[in-house]
N, C-alpha and C positions, 0 to 999 in steps of 0.2 A: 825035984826032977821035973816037975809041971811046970817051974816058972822057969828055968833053963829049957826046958821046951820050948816055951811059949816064947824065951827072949830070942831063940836061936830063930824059930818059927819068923820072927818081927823083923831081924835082922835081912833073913832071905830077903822077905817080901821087899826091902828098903833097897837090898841091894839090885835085885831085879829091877824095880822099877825103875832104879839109877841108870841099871845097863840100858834099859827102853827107851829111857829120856834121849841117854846118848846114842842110842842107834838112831832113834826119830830126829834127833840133830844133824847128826851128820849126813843122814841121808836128805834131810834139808837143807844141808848146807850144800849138798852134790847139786841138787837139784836145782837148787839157788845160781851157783856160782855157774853151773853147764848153758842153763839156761841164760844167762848173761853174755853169758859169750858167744851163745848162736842169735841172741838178739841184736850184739854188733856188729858180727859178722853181715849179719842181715844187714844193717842201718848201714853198713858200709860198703854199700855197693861204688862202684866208679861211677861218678858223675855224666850223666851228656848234656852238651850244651849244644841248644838246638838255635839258630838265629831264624826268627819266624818276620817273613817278610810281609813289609802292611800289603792289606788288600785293597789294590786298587778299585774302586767302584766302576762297575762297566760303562762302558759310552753311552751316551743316553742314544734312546733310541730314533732314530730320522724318524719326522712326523709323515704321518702318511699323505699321501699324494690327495692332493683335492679334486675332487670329482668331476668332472668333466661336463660342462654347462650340455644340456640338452642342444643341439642344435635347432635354431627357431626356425621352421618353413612358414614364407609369407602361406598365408591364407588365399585358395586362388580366387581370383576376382569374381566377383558379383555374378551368374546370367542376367544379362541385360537383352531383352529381347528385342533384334533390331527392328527399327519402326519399317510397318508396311510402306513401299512403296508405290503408286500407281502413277504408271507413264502412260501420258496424255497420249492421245493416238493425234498425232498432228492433223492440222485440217485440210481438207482437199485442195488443190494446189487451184488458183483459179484460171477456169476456164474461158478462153477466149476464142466467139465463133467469129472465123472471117469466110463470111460471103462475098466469092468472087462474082464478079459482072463485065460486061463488053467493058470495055474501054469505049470512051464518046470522041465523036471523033476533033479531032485539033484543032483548036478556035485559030482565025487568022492572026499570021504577024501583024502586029502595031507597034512600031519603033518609037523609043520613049524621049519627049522632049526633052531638051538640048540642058545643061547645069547650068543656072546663072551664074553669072562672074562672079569672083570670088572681092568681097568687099576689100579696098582698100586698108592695108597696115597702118593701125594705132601707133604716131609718133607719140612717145611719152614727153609732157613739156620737158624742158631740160631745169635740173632739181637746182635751186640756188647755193651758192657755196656757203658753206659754214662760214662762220666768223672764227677768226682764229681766237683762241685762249686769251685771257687776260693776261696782261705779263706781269710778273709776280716784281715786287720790290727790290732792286740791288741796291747799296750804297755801302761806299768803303766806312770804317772806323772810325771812330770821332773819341770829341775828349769833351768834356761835362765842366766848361770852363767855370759856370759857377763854385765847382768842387776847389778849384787849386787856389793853395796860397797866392798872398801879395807876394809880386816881385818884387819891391822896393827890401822885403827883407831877404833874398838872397840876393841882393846886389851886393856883391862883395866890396870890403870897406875898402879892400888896397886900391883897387880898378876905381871907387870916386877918386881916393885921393889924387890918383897918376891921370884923372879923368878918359879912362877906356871904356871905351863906345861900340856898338857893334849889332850887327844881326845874326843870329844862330839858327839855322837850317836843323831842324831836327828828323830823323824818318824814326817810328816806333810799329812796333808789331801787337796786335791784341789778339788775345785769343778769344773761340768762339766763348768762354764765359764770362768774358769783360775784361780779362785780367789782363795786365802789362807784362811780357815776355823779353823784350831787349827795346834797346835804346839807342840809336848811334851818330854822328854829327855827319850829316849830309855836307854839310856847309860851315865850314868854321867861322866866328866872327872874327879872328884875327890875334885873339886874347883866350889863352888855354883855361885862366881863371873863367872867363864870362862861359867857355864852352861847357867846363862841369858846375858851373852854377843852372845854365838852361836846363843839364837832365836831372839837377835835382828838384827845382822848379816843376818839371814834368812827371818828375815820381809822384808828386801829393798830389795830383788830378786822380779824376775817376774817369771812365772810359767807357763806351761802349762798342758791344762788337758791330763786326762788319757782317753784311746780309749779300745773300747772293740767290737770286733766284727764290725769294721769300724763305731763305734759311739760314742759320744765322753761322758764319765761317770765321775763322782764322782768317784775320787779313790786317795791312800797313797802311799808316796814313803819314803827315809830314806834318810840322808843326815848325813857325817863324818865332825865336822871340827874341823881341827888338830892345836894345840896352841901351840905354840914353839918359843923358843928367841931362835938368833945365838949369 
């Protein structure tokens, strides 16, 4: 009867605590699973989505005004104390005493002799006449005969042979620097060969100018040259 007690006793106790395990479970498991889902619910709130605009940094700030210069007043001038002056007392103006007296009485007229004559006028001699100026050098244009070729070589050969003879009259013009400007037959010999042989003849002279009044011009002179066979 004791150990049937005792096992019924052992049994209770097993099965109780089984029941406790299981009530402690399940009521852990309520509490578990309740509690999970008010912690969703929580975590599950609706979103908001905020767009956070950047922060513009403020304008800087305007520097402050700069102070305004003192205004400078000249300094006023110096006292200068003006120099004493002392003005001269001018001096007494001078005095002049005139002592009047009779009048003496009026020496007699004496009428004053006579002006002598008035000397005769200085003729100037009469002044000699100058001499007139020296008169300055003219003379027309020449030629520098020793300068020019023999005629014998422009004697033209045809004129010996036909034996053509003759005088050439030449007039030529020089200018004030010596030089020969024209040429032309005053005078023909008769023979057109002898005439252009005389100014070539005349071209190989030298020349000098013409003077006029001791200065030296542009001027013409005349030149004969005589063609002849012996």
């Amino acid at each position: 009867m004791d150990f049937s007690d005792r096992e019924s006793r052992t049994n209770r106790r097993a099965t109780g605590l089984i029941i406790a395990v299981v009530v402690h479970i399940a009521i852990a498991y309520a509490l578990v699973s309740g509690l999970a889902r008010k912690v969703v619910e929580v975590i599950k709130p609706p979103l908001e989505t905020k767009i956070i605009e950047e922060l513009k940094p403020p304008p800087p700030k305007p520097p402050p005004p700069l102070p305004t210069p003192p205004k400078m007043t000249a300094p006023p001038p110096p006292f200068v104390p003006l120099p004493e002056i002392q003005i001269a007392t001018p001096p007494p103006p001078n005095v002049i005493s005139a002592v009047t007296s009779k009048p003496p009485p009026p020496a007699p007229f004496i009428p004053a002799p006579p002006a002598p004559p008035a000397p005769p006028p200085v003729v100037a001699a009469p002044s000699t006449p100058q001499a007139p100026p020296p008169s300055l050098p003219s003379y027309p244009a020449s030629i520098d005969g020793k300068t020019c070729s023999n005629s014998d070589e422009y004697y033209p050969r045809q004129s010996r042979q036909l034996n053509e003879t003759g005088t050439v009259l030449l007039r030529f013009v020089v200018e004030a620097n010596g030089s020969l400007s024209s040429v032309e037959v005053e005078k023909s010999s008769g023979y057109r060969r002898l005439d252009q042989a005389a100014r070539k003849l005349l071209e190989t002279c030298k020349f000098k100018a013409g003077m006029v009044n001791g200065k030296l011009e542009k001027s013409s002179a005349t030149l004969e040259v005589v063609w002849k066979l012996d």
